[in-house]
C-alpha positions as CSV (number, residue, x, y, z in Angstrom):
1,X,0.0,0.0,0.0
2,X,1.5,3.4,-0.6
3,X,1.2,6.2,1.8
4,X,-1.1,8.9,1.1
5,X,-1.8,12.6,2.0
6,X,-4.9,14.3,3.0
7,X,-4.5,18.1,1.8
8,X,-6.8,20.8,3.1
9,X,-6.2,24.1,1.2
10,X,-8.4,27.1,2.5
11,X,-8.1,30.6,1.0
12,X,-7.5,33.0,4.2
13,X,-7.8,36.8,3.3
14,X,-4.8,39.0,4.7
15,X,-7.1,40.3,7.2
16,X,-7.6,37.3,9.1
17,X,-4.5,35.9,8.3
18,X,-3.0,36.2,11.5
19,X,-5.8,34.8,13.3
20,X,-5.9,32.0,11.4
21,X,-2.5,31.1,11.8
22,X,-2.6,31.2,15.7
23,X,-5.8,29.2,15.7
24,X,-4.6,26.7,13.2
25,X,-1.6,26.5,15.0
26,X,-2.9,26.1,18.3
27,X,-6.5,24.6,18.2
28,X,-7.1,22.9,14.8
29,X,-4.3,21.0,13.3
30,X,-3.1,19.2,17.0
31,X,-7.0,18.2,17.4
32,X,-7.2,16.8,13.9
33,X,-3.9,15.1,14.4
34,X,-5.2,13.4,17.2
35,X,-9.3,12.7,15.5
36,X,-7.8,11.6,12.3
37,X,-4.6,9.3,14.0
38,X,-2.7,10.3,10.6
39,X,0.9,9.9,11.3
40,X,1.7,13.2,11.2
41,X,0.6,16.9,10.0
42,X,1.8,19.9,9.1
43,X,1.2,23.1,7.0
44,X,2.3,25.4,4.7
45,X,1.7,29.3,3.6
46,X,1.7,29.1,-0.4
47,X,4.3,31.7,-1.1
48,X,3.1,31.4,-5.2
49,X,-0.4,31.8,-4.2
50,X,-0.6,34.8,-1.2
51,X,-3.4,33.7,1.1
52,X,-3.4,30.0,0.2
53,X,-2.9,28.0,3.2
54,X,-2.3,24.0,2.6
55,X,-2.5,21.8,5.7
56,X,-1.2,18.1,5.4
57,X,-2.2,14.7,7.1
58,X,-0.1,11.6,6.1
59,X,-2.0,8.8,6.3
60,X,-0.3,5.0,5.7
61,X,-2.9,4.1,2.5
62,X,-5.4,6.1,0.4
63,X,-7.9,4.0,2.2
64,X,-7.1,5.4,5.3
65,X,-7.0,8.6,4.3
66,X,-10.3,8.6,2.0
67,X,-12.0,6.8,5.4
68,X,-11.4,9.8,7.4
69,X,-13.3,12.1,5.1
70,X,-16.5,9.8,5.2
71,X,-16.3,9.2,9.1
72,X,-18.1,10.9,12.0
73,X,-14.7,12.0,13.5
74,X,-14.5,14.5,10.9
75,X,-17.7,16.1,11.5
76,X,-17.0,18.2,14.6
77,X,-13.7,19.4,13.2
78,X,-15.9,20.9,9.9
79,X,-18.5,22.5,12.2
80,X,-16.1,24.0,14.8
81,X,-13.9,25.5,11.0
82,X,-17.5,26.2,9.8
83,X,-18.4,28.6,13.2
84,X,-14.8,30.1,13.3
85,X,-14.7,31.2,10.1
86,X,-18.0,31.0,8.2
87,X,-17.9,31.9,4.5
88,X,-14.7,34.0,5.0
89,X,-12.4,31.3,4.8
90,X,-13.3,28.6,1.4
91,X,-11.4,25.5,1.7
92,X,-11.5,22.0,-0.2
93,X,-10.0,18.7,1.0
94,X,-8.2,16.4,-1.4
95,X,-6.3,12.9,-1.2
96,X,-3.2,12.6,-2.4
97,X,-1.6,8.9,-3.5
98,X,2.1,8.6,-3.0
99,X,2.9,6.9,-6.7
100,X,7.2,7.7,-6.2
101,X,9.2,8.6,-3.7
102,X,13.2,9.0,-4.3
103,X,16.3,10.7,-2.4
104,X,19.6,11.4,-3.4
């Protein structure tokens, strides 16, 4: 089985940026970490795209990773992003399928 990603990008305007880095930071990604038991996470400011904000969960197979999406455990992390931020902040969630991996 290859290892696989779950991506959440979100679309933060400057003027909540800093907000939304602190609660990200502090609140959100350790409590998905711990609902989604991926393997690790982390996250990334887009420096291509200003305002593009790209979390990622590693998950051991796409099955994994596709089964959190369709679980219940997801459900309060949504709603608790949905009340913090409303329609300010548009995001969309995608799977990503580790197909080659190589270092030097």
């Amino acid at each position: 089985m290859a290892k696989a990603y779950l991506t959440v990008r979100a679309e933060v305007p400057e003027a909540e940026r800093a907000r939304f880095d602190h609660w990200y930071e502090t609140d959100h990604l350790p409590w998905a970490l711990r609902v989604f038991g991926a393997r690790r996470a982390w996250r990334c400011w887009s420096k291509s795209a200003l305002g593009a904000h790209i979390a990622f969960y590693e998950f051991a197979s796409v099955d994994a990773a596709e089964a959190i999406q369709q679980s219940d455990a997801i459900k309060p992390l949504i709603a608790d992003f949905d009340r913090v931020w409303a329609d300010r902040v548009p995001r969309r969630r995608e799977v990503l399928e580790i197909v080659q991996e190589i270092e030097p």
